[in-house]
C-alpha positions as CSV (number, residue, x, y, z in Angstrom):
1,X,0.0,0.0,0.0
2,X,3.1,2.3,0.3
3,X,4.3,1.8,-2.6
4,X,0.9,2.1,-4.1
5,X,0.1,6.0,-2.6
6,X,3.8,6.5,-3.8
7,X,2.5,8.1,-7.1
8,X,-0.3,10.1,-5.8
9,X,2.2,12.3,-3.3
10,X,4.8,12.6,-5.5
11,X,2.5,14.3,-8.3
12,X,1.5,16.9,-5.8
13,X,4.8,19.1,-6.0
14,X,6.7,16.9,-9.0
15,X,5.4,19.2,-11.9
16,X,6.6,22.2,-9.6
17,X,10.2,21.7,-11.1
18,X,8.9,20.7,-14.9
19,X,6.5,23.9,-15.3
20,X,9.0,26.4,-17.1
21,X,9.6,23.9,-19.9
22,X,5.6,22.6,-20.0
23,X,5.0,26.4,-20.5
24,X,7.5,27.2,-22.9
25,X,6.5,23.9,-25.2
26,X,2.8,24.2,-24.8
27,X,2.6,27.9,-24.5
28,X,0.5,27.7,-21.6
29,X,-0.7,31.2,-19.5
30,X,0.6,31.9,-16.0
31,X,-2.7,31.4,-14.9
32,X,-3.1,27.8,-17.2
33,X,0.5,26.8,-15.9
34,X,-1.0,27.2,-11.6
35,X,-4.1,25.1,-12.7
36,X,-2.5,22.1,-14.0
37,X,-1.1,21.9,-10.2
38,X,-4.4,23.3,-8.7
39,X,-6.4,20.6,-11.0
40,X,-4.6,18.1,-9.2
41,X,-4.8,18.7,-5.2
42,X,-8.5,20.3,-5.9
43,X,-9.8,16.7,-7.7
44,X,-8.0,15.5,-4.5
45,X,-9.8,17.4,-1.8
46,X,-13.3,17.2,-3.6
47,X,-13.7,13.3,-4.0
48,X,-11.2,11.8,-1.1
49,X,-14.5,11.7,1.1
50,X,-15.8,9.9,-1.7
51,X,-13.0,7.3,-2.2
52,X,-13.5,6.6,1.6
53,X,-17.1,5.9,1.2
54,X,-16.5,3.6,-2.0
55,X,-13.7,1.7,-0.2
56,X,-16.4,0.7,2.7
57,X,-19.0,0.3,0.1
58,X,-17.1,-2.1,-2.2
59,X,-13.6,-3.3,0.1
60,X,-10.4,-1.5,0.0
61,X,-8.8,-3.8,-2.3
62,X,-10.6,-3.4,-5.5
63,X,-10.8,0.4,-5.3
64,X,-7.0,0.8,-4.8
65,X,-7.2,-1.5,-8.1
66,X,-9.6,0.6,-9.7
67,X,-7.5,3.9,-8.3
68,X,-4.4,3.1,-9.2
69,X,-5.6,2.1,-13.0
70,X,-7.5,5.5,-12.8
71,X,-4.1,7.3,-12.0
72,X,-1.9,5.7,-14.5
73,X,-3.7,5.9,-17.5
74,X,-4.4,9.6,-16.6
75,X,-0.8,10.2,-16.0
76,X,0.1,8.6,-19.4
77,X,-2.9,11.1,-21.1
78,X,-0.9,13.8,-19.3
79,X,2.9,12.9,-20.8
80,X,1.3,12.7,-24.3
81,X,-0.8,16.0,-24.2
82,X,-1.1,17.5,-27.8
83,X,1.0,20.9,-29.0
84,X,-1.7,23.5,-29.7
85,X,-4.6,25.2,-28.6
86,X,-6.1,22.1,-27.0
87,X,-3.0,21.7,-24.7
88,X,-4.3,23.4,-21.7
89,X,-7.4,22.1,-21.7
90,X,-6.0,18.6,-21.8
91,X,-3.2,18.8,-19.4
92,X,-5.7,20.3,-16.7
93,X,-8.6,17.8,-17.7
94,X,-6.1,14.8,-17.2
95,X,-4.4,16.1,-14.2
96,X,-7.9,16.5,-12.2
97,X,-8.5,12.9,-13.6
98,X,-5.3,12.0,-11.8
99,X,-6.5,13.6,-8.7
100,X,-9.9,11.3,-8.9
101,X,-7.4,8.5,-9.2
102,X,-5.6,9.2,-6.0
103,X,-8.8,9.9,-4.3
104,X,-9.7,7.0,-4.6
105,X,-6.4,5.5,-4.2
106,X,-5.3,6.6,-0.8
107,X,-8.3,6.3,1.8
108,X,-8.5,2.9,0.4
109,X,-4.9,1.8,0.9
110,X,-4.5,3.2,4.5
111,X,-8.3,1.4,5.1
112,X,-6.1,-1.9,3.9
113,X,-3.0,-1.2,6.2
114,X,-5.7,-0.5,9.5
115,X,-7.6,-4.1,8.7
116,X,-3.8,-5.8,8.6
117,X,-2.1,-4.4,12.3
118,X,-3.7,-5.3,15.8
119,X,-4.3,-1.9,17.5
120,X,-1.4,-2.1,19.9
121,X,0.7,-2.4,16.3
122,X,-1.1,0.4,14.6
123,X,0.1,4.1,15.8
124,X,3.7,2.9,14.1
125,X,1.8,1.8,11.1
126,X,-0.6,4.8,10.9
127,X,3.0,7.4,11.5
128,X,5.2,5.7,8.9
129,X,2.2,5.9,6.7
130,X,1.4,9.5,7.2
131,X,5.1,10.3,7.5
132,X,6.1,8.6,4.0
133,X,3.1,10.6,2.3
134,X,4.6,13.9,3.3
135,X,8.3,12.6,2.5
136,X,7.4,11.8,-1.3
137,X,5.6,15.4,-1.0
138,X,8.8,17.0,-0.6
139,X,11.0,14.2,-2.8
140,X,8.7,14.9,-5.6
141,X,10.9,18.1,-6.6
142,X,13.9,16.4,-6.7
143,X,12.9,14.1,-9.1
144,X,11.0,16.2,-11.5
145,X,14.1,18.0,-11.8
146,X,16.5,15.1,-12.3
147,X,13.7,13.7,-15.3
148,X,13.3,16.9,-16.8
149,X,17.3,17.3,-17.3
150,X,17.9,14.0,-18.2
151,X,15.1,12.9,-20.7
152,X,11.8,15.4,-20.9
153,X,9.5,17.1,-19.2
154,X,7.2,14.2,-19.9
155,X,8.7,11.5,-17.7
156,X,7.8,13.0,-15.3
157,X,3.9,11.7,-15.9
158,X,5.4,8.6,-17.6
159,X,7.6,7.4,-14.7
160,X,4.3,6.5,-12.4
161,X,3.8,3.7,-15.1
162,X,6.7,1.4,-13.5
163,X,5.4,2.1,-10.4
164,X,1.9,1.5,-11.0
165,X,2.9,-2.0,-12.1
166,X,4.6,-2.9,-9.4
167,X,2.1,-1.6,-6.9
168,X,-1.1,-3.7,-8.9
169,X,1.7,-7.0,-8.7
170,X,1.8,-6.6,-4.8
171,X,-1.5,-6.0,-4.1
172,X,-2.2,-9.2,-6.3
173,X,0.5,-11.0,-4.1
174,X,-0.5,-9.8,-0.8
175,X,-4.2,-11.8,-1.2
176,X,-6.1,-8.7,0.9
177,X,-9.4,-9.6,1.9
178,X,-11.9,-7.3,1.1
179,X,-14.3,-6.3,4.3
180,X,-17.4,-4.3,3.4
181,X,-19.9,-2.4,4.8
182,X,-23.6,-2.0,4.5
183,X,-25.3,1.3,3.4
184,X,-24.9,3.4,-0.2
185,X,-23.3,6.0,-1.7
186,X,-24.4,10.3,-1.1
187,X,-24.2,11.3,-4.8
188,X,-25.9,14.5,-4.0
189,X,-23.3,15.1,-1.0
190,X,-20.8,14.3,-3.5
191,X,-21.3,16.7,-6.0
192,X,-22.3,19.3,-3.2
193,X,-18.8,19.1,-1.8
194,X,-17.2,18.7,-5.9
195,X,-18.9,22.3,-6.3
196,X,-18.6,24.0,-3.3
197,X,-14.8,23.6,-3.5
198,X,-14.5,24.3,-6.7
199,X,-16.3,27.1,-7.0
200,X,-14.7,29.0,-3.9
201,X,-11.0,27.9,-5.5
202,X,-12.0,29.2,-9.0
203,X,-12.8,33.0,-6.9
204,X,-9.6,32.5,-5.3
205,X,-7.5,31.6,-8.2
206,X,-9.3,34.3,-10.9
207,X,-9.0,37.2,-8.4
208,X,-5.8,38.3,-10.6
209,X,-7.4,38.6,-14.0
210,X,-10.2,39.4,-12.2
211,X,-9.8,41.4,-9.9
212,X,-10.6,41.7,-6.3
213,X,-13.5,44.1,-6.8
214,X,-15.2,41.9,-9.3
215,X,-18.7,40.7,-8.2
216,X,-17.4,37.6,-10.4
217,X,-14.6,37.1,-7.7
218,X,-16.7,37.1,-4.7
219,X,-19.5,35.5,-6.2
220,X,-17.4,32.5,-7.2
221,X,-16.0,32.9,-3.3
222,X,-18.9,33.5,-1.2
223,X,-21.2,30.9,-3.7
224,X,-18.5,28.2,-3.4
225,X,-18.7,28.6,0.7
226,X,-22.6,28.6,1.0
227,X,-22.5,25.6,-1.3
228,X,-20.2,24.1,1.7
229,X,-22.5,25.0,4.2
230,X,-25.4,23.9,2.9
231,X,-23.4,20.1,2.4
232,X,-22.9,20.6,5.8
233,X,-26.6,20.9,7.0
234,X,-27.5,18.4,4.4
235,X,-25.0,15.8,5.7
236,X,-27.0,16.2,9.1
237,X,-30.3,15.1,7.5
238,X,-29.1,11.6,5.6
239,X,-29.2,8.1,6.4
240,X,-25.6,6.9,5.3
241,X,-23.9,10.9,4.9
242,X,-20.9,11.3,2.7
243,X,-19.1,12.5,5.9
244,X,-20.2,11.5,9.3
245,X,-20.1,15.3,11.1
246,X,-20.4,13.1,14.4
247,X,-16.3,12.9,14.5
248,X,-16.4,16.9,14.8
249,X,-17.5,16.3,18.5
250,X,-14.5,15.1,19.5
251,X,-12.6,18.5,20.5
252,X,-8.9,17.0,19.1
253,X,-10.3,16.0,15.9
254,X,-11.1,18.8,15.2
255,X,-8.4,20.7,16.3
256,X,-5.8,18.3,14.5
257,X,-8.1,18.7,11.2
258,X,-8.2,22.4,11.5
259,X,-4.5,22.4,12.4
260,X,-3.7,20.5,9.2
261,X,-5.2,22.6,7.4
262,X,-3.3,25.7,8.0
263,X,-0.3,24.0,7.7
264,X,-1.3,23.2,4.7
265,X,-1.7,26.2,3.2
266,X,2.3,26.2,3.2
267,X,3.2,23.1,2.5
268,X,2.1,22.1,-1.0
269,X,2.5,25.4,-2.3
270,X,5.8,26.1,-1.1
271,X,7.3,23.7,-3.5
272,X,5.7,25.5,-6.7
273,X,6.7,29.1,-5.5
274,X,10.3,28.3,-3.6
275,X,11.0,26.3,-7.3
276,X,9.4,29.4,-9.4
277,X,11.8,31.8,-6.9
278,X,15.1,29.6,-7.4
279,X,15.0,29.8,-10.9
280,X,13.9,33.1,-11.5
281,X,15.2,35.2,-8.8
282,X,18.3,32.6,-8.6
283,X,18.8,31.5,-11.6
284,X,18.8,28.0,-11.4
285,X,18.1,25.4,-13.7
286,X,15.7,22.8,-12.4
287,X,18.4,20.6,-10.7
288,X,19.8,23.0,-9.3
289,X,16.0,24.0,-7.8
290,X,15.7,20.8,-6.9
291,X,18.6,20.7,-4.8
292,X,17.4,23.7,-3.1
293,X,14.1,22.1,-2.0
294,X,16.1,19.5,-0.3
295,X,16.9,21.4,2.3
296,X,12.9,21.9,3.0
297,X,12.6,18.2,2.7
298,X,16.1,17.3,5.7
299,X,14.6,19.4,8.3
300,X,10.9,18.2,7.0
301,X,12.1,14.3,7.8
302,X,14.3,14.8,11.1
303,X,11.4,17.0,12.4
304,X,8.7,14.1,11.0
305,X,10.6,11.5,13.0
306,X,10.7,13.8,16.5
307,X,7.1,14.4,16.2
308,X,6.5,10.7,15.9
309,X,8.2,10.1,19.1
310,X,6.2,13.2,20.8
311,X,3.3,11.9,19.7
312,X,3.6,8.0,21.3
313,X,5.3,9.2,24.4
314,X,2.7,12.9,25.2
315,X,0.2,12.9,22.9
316,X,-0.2,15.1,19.8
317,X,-0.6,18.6,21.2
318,X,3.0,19.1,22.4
319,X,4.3,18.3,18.4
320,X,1.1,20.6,17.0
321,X,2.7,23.4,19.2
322,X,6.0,22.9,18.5
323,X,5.7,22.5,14.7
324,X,3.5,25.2,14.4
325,X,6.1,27.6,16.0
326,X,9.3,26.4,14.6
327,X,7.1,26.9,11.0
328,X,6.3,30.2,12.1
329,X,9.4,31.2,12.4
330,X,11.3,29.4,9.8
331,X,8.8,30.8,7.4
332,X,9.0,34.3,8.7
333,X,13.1,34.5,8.5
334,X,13.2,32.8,5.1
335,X,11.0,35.6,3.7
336,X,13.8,38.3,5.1
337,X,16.7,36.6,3.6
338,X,14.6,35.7,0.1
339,X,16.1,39.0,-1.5
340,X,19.5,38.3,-0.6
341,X,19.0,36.6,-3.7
342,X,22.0,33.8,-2.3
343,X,21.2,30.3,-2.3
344,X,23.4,29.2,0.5
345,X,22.4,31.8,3.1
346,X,18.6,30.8,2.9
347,X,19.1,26.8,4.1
348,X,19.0,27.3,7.7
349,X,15.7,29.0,7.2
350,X,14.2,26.5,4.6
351,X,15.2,23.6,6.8
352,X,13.5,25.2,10.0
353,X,10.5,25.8,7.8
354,X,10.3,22.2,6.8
355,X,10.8,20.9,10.5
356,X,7.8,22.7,11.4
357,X,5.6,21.2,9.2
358,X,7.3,18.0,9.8
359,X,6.8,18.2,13.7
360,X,2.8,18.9,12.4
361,X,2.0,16.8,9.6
362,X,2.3,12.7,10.9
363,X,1.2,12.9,14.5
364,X,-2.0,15.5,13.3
365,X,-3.0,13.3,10.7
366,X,-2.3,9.9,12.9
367,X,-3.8,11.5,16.0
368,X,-7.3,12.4,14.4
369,X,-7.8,8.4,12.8
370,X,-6.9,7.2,16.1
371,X,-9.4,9.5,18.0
372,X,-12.2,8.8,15.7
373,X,-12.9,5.0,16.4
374,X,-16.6,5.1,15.9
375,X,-16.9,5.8,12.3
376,X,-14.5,3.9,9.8
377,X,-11.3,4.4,8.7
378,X,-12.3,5.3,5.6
379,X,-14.3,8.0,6.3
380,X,-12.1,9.5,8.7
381,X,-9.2,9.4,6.2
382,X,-11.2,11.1,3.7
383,X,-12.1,14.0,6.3
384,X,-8.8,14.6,6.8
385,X,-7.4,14.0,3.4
386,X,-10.0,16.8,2.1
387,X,-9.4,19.1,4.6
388,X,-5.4,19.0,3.4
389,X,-5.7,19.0,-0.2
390,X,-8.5,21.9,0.1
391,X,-6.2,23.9,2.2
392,X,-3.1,22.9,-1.0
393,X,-5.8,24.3,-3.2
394,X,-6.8,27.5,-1.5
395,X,-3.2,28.3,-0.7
396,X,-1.7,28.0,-4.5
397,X,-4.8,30.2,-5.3
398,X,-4.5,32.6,-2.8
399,X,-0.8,33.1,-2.6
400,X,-0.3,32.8,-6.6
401,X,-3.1,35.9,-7.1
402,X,-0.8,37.9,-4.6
403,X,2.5,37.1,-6.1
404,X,1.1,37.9,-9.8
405,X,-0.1,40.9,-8.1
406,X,2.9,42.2,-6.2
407,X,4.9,40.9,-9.2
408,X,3.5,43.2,-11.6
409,X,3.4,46.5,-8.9
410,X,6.9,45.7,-8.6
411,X,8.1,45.4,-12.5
412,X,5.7,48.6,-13.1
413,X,7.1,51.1,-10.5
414,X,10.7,49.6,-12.0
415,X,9.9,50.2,-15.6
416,X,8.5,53.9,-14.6
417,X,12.0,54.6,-12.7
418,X,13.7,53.9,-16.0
419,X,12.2,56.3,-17.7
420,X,9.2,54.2,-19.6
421,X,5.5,55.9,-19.4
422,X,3.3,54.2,-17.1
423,X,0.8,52.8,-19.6
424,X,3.9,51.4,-21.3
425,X,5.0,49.9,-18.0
426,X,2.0,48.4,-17.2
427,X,1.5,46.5,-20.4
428,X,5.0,45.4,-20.4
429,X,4.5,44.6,-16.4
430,X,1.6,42.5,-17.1
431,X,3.2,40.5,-19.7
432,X,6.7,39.6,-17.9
433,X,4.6,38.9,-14.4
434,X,2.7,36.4,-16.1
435,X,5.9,34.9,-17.6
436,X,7.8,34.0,-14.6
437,X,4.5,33.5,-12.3
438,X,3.3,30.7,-14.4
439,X,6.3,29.3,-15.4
440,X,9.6,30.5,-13.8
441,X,11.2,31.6,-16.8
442,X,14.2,33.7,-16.3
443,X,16.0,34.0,-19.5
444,X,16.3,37.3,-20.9
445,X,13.7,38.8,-23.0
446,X,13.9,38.5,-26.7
447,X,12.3,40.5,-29.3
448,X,13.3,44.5,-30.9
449,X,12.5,47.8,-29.7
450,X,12.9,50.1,-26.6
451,X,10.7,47.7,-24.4
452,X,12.8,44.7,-25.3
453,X,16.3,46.7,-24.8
454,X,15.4,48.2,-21.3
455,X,14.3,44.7,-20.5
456,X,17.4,43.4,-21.2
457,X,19.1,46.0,-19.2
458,X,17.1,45.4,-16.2
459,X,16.6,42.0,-15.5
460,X,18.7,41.8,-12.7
461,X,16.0,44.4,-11.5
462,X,13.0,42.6,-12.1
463,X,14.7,39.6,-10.8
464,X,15.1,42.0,-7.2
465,X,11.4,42.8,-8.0
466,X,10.1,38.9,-8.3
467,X,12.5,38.1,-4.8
468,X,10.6,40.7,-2.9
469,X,6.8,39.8,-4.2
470,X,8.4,36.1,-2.9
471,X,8.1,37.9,0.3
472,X,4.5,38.3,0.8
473,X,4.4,35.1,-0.2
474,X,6.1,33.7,2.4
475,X,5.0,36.2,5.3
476,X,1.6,34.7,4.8
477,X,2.8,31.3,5.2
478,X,4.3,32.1,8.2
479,X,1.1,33.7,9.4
480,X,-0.7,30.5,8.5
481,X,1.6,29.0,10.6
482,X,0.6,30.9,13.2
483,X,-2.9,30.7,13.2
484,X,-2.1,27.2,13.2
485,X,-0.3,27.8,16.9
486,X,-3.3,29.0,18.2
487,X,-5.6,26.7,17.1
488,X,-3.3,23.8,18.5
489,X,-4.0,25.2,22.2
490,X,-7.3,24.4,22.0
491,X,-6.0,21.1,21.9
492,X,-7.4,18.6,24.9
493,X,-3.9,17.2,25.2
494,X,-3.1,13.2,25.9
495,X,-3.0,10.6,23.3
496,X,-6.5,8.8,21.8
497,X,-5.4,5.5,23.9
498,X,-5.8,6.9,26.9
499,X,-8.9,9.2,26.0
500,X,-10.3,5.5,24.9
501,X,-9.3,3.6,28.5
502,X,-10.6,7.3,30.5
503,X,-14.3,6.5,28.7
504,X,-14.2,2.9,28.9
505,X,-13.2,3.0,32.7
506,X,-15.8,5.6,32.9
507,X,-18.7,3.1,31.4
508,X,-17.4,0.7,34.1
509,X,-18.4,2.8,37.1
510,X,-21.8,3.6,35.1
511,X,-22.1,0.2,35.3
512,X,-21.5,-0.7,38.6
513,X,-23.7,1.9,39.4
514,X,-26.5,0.8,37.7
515,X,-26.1,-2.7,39.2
């Protein structure tokens, strides 16, 4: 089953380091480029509740079959998308296929590896699990980078073939026995949930072109969010519900969701915008990117280890705290040092960053399955699962509309300084912050004419310009990071083993009472 959700974490950062050359082949937009990664993670947070609810319906085993065929024949659509006017519509259509893939892929697998371990045996199980899914998060970067320069951009959709393989030959090998469970499937909270996310992502991710003040914007927004609450009061009224709202009763679920999903918001996106920075601001070629992501990734799998630890010995609240704010801070002094525009001086800070979500990410995730007994494994996995992938969604929306935003502010007021008029400015602003936005382009411009020359002469300028637009970025990371801190103290504290003895010896005296 590792080796099976192998594919579906890499893809959520792996296309990070392969997006300059998609966009300079297919001659996708800034915006197109940010929605072949946001297709992804938001197919991902819309039907994981929904892969849950299948794998109880019809056994784990034959929807991580039907997942993982799901996934690989959408990856191969994606390495052999079409030059042309059709590209970006394919890439994006295939990519949220690949998202329905892992959907169904993951809530299924861990489902398999909770039926296999005795519950003494299971925390380990449940940690390594969560902790490998946010270790192939950050190893995805390193190997788009290494595909890229050594074959194509292509491989690196083509490359979850091989894997794919081997994961169906194991799960054929390792005989699983499929456990269902009565009930049926919520279509209509289904595709409640599919358009209540995607509506309230689309407001986020259009604000740019769209602008803030557009009734378009906030219509998308605020229609998307009372599409979710309205799921949420439906949920309430149905026989077998999409999600069981029960679990949200227990205080720690819901703080461990609500802390995930914060941390979130930083997580999956760093890896698009600290790849876009490197080779823009820095520029590195997507190896060398690569390599600078690692440093996220060493302090993201020390700190992942120490949190596991925390977790068995005190419970989940002490690593929420700390992660949350060793995040905060790593975050915070990594945006200072972004304009230094120096490689080397930024991986103390990009390490710290990743520690903190490290510390966060296994025993939040392993701490809410464990607390919600009641309902199945499934379903609890898919709760989670959609709260993270929504928060990855929101957070490349959000924090790609400011960067495009700051980006072009940045390039304008430059242009102007140089002596170009502002309409001038603007225009050419518009253009060369959608460039590097979308795809992390930092060659020099091309082309004839005064626009082209001054370009030329100050791209070291609008690379300064890009570093510091990088900042706000990262600020509001680190902000999410703190929000994240304060929602961790509402934590109850002590681990879902002895919450489980504290009711059970409590039902004991109710007993003995009543006899």
């Amino acid at each position: 089953m590792m080796f099976a959700v192998a594919m579906t974490f890499i893809d959520q950062t792996i296309v990070s380091i392969a997006a300059p050359d998609i966009v300079r082949e297919l001659n996708l937009s800034a915006s197109g480029m940010q929605w072949v990664i946001n297709a992804y993670l938001l197919a991902l947070a819309a039907f994981f509740a929904v892969g849950g609810r299948l794998a109880d319906l019809y056994g784990p085993r034959r929807i991580v079959v039907v997942g993982t065929l799901v996934f690989v024949v959408s990856s191969v659509m994606c390495g052999c998308v079409p030059e042309g006017d059709a590209a970006q519509g394919w890439l994006i259509g295939f990519r949220a296929v690949q998202g329905l893939g892992a959907a169904l892929l993951f809530p299924a697998a861990l489902a398999v590896v909770v039926a296999v371990f005795p519950a003494e045996r299971r925390g380990r199980a449940l940690a390594l699990f969560f902790g490998l899914s946010g270790a192939l998060t950050a190893v995805g970067p390193l190997l788009g980078g290494w595909l890229t320069a050594a074959w194509t951009w292509r491989a690196v959709f083509w490359v979850n073939v091989p894997v794919a393989v081997v994961a169906l030959a194991l799960t054929a090998m390792a005989h699983i026995t499929d456990r269902r469970r009565a009930g049926t499937l919520d279509v209509v909270g289904a595709a409640l949930m599919a358009v209540g996310m995607g509506l309230s992502v689309l407001g986020f991710q259009q604000a740019y072109t769209w602008g803030w003040d557009s009734p378009a914007t906030w219509l998308c927004v605020a229609g998307g969010l009372a599409v979710l609450a309205f799921f949420v009061r439906y949920e309430r009224g149905v026989r077998h519900p999409l999600i069981d709202l029960r679990v949200f009763r227990d205080r720690a679920f819901t703080v461990d969701a609500a802390v995930l999903f914060f941390a979130m918001l930083a997580f999956v996106p760093l890896f698009f915008f600290a790849s876009v920075y490197a080779q823009v601001s820095l520029s590195a070629s997507p190896n060398q990117a690569a390599l600078f992501l690692l440093y996220v990734f060493a302090g993201f799998a020390i700190a992942s280890q120490w949190g596991g630890r925390i977790l068995d010995r005190q419970g989940a609240r002490p690593a929420l705290k700390t992660g949350a704010v060793v995040g905060c801070v790593g975050f915070a002094l990594w945006a200072g040092k972004l304009t230094d525009l120096s490689m080397h001086d930024q991986w103390p800070y990009a390490a710290l960053a990743g520690a903190g979500i490290g510390f966060i990410l296994a025993p939040a995730s392993t701490d809410a399955v464990n607390r919600a007994i009641g309902p199945s494994y499934g379903e609890v996995t898919g709760i989670t699962q959609t709260v993270r992938n929504y928060a990855a969604s929101v957070g490349m929306a959000v924090f790609g509309t400011v960067l495009t935003h700051v980006t072009r502010s940045n390039v304008t007021s430059t242009l102007e300084s140089q002596g170009m008029s502002a309409e001038q400015a603007r225009d050419t602003a518009h253009s060369v912050s959608g460039a590097i936005t979308g795809s992390g382009d930092a060659s020099p411009p091309t082309g004839t004419g005064p626009a082209a020359d001054r370009m030329r002469e100050i791209v070291s300028a609008v690379r300064m310009d890009f570093a510091e637009a990088n900042q706000w970025v990262f600020y509001g990371m680190a902000i999410a990071l703190g929000i994240a801190f304060l929602v961790a103290l509402r934590h109850p504290g002590g681990t879902a083993v002895t919450s489980a003895a504290s009711t059970g010896a409590q039902q004991e005296r109710t007993s003995a009472k009543s006899g």
